[in-house]
C-alpha positions in Angstrom: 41.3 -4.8 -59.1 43.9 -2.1 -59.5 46.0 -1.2 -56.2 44.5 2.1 -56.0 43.9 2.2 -51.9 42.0 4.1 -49.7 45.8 5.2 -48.5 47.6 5.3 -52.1 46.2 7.6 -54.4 47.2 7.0 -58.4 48.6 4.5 -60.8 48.1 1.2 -62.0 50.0 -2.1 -60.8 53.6 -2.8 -62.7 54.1 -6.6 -63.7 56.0 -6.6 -60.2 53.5 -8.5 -57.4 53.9 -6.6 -54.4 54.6 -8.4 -51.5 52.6 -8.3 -48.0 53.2 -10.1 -44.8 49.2 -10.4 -44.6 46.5 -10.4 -47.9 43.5 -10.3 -45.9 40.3 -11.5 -48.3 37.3 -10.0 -47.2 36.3 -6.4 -45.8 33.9 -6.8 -43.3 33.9 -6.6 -39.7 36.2 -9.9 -39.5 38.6 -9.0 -42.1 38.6 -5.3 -41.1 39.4 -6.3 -37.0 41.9 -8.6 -38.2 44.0 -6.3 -40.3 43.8 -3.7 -37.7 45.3 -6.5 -34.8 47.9 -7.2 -37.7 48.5 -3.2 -38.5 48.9 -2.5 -35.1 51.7 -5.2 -34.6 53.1 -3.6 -37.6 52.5 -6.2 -40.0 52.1 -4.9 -43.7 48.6 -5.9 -44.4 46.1 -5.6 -47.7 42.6 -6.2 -47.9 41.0 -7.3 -50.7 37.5 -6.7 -50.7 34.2 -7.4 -53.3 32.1 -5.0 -51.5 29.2 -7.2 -51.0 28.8 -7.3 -47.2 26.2 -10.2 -46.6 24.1 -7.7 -43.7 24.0 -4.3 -46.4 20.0 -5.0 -46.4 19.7 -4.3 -42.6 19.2 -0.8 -41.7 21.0 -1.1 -38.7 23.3 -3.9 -36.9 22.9 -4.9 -33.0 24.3 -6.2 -29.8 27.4 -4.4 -30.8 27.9 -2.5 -27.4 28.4 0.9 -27.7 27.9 0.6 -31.9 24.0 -0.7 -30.8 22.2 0.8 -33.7 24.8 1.5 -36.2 23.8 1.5 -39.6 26.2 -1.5 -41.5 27.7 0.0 -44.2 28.7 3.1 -41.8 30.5 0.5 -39.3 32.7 -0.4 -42.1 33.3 3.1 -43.2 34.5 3.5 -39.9 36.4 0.2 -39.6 38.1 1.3 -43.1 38.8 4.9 -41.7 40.9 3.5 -38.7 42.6 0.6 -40.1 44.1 2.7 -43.2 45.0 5.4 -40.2 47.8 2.4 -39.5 48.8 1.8 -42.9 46.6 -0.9 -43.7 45.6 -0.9 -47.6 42.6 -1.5 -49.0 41.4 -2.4 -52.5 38.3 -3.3 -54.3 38.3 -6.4 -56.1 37.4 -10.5 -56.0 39.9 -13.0 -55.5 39.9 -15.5 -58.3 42.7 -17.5 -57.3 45.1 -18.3 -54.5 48.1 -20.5 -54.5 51.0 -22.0 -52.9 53.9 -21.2 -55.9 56.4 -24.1 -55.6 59.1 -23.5 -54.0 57.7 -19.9 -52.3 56.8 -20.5 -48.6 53.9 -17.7 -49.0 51.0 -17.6 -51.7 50.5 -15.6 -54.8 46.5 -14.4 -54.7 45.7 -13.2 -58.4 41.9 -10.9 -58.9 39.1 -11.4 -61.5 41.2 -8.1 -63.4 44.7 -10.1 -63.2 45.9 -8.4 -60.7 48.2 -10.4 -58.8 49.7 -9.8 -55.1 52.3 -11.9 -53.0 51.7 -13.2 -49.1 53.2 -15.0 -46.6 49.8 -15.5 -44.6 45.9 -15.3 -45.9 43.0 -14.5 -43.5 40.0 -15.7 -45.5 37.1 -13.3 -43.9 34.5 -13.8 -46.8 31.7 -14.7 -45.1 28.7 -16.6 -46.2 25.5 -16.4 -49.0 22.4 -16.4 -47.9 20.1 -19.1 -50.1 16.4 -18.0 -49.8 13.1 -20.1 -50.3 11.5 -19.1 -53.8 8.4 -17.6 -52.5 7.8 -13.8 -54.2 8.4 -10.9 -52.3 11.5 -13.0 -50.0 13.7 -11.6 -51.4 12.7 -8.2 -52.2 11.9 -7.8 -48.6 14.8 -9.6 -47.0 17.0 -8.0 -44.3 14.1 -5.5 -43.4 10.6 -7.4 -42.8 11.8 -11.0 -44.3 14.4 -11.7 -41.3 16.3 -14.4 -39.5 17.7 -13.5 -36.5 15.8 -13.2 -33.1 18.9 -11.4 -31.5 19.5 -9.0 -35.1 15.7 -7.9 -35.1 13.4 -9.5 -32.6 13.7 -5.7 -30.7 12.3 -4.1 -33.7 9.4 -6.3 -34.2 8.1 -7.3 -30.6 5.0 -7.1 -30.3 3.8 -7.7 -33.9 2.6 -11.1 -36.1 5.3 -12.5 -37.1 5.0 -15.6 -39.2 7.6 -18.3 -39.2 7.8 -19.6 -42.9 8.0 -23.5 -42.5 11.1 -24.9 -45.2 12.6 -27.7 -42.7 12.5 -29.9 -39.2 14.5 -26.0 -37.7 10.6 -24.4 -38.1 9.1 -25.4 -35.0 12.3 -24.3 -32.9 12.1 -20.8 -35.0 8.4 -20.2 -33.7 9.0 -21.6 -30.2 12.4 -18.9 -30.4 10.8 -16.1 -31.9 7.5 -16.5 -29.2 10.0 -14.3 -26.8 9.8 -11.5 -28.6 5.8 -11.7 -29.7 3.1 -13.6 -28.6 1.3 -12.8 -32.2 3.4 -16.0 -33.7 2.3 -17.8 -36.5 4.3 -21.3 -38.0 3.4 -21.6 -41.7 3.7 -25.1 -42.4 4.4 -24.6 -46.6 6.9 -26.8 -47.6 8.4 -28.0 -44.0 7.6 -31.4 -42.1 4.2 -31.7 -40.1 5.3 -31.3 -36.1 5.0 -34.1 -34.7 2.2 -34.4 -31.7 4.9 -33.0 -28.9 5.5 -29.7 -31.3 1.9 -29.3 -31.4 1.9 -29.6 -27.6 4.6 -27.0 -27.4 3.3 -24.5 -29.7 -0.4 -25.0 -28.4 1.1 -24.1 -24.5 2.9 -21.2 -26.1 -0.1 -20.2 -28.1 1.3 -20.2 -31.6 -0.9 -20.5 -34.1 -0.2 -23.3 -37.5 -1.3 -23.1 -40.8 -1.3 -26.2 -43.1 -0.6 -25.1 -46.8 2.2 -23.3 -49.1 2.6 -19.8 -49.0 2.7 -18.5 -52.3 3.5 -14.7 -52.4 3.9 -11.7 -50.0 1.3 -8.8 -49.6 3.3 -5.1 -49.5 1.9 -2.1 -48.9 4.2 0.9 -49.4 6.9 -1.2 -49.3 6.1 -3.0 -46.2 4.8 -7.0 -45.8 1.0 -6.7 -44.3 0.1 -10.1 -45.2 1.3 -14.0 -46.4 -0.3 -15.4 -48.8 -1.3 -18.9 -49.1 -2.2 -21.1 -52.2 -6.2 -20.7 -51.4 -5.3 -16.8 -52.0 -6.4 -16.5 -48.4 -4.3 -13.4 -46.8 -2.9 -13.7 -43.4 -1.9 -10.8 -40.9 1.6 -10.4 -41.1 4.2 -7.5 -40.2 7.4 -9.8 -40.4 8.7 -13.0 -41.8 11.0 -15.2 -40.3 12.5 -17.9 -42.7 16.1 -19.8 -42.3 18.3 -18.9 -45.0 21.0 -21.7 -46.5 24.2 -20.3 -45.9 26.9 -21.1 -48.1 30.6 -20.3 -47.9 31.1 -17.3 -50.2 34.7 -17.8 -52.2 34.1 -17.8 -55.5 35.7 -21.2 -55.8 39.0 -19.5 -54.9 39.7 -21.9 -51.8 39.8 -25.4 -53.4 43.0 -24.2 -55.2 44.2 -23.8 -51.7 43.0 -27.2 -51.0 40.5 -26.3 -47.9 37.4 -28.2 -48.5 33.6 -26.8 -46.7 32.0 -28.7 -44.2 28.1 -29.0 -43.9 26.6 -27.9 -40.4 22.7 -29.8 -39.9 21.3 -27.9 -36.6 17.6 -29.1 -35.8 17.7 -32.0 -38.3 17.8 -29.5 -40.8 21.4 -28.6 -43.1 21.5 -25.2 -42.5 24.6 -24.3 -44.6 28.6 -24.7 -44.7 31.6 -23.6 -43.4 35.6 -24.0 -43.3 36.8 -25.7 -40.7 39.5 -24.1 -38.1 40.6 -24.2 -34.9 40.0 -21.9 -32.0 42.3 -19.4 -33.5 41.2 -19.6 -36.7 43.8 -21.4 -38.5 42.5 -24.1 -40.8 44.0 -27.7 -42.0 46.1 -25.5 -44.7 49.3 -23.8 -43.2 49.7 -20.5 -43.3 45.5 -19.9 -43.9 43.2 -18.7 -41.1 39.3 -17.9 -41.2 36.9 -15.7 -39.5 33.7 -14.6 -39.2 30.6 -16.1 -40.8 33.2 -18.0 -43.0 33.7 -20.6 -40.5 31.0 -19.7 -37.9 27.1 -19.0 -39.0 26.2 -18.2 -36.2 28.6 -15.2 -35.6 26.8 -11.7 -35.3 29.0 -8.4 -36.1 30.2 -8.5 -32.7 31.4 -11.7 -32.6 33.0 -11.8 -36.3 34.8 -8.7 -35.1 36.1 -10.6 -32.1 37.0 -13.5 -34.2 38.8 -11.5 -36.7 41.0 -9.9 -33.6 41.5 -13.4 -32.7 42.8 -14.8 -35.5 45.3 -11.4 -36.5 46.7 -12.0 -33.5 48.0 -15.8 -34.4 48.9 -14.8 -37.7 51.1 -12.3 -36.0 52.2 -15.3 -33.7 52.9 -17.6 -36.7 55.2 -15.2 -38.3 57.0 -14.4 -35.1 57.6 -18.0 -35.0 58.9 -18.3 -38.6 61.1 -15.3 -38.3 62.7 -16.3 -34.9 63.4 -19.7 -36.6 65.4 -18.1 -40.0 67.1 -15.9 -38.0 68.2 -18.8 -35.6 69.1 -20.6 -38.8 71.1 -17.9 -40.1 73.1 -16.9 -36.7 74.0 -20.9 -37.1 75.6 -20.6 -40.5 78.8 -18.8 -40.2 79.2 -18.2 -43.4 76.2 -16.9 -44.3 75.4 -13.2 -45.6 73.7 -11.9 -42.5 76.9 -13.3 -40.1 79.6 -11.1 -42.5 77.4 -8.6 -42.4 77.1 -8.3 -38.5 81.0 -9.0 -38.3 81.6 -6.4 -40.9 79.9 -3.7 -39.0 81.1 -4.9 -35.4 84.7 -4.6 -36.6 85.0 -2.3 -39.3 82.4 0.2 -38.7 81.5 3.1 -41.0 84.9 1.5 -42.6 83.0 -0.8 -44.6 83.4 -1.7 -48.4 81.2 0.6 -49.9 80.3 3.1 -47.7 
């Protein structure tokens, strides 16, 4: 990472580390609404981001009122066009490393090139990595007919047979879900438990079709799934493939310097990934660190991260109001102290001052 920004034009860092009131880590929709609440209270803010948004297979994102449609990697375009309209900088690069320097109240956050920054708050907006089931064709397909969200893409593909790839106890809720949107639903057992006789009731009554067996590939034509595959090379229908995704924190390792720790989330009897713990606002068990987005919440959407991003800028903002009322409390207290002569000086001497 060299701080060559989307605002700033040339030149490479000097052995100074720039100082910012906000290093925001993470570009997407989270990190990219939380610098613009931060900008917009005129905060100086830089985003650090690896450029690896975790939806850039998805042709479009959804549920994003009046955005309903918008191709992903044109929302952030956008999102990086209005937030570097208030100053906000923005750099390409991966956090190795971030610290609490003894001594220093903020952190120093150093990149896989060396590049090092100072701030006195981090908003960790990485997001999560999606862990697929090793069955060819997943993940060549994923994000366009190999999905996981009903509320993402159960619009596009109502209607058609859509098979729910079996991997754990969440299976049978996926199909009974996913039967909204299509009543051509099919639960592929493959590696997942055997429903017990009250799932089979329930998918029976709602007309979903199970089949015992491991899938082993994916049939494409012209680039689109047309069938599953199972191990007796029998070929079922299918336009689209829902399977649940393990979905792990995405830091590159640079949080446990920090001291946060990721936390396990089991929905359905089934460990469906991690996250970093916070509270409402997004501040975590580390001061001066706040989360957002998909980082601390799986089951956020683009809208929601967004919102969570806004959220979480706006305590940041609060935080430092709160640490900058208190010093200059602390300093009005102390007679003696730099800022008092300085405020005497220019009450009583004026333009008269030593110097000027």
């Amino acid at each position: 990472m060299t701080l060559k920004t989307e605002q700033t034009v040339t030149g490479t860092p000097t052995s100074e580390e720039r100082p910012y009131d906000v290093v925001v880590v993470g570009g997407g929709a989270a990190g990219l609404s939380g610098a613009l609440a931060l900008a917009r209270a005129r905060r100086s803010v830089l985003v650090i981001d690896a450029g690896t948004p975790r939806n850039a297979p998805a042709a479009h994102a959804h549920n994003y009122l009046t955005r309903d449609g918008i191709p992903p990697l044109e929302l952030l375009a956008e999102g990086r066009r209005e937030v570097t309209g208030y100053g906000v900088e923005i750099v390409h690069g991966r956090v190795v490393s971030a610290e609490r320097p003894a001594g220093d109240g903020g952190f120093r956050v150093v990149c896989e090139d060396g590049t090092a920054v100072r701030a006195r708050r981090l908003l960790v907006t990485t997001g999560l990595v999606d862990e697929l089931p090793d069955v060819p064709g997943v993940a060549e397909l994923w994000g366009r007919d190999v999905l996981q969200c009903p509320y993402c893409h159960g619009w596009e593909v109502r209607d058609q047979a859509i098979g729910i790839l079996g991997t754990g106890p969440a299976s049978v809720h996926q199909a009974l879900m996913w039967r909204q949107w299509s009543s051509h639903i099919t639960l592929f057992l493959h590696t997942g438990p055997k429903p017990t006789d009250e799932e089979y009731e329930q998918l029976a009554a709602r007309s979903i079709s199970v089949v015992e067996g491991e899938v082993t590939g994916l049939e494409v034509t012209d680039g689109r799934l047309t069938g599953v595959r199972r191990s007796d090379d029998k070929v079922i229908v299918c336009q689209a493939l829902v399977v649940a995704s393990r979905a792990t924190v995405r830091a590159d390792g640079f949080l446990a310097g920090l001291g946060l720790e990721t936390t396990e989330l089991e929905m359905f009897g089934q460990v469906m990934g991690s996250y970093i713990a916070a509270d409402g606002s997004g501040a975590t068990a580390v001061p001066g660190v706040w989360v957002a987005g998909n980082v601390t919440s799986l089951t956020d959407i683009v809208v929601s991260a967004a919102a969570a991003g806004v959220r979480a800028g706006g305590a940041v903002n609060a935080d430092l109001i709160g640490e900058e009322t208190r010093l200059a409390v602390a300093a009005r207290r102390d007679i003696f102290s730099p800022q008092m002569e300085r405020e005497v000086c220019e009450r009583v001497l004026g333009d008269r001052r030593h110097g000027l």
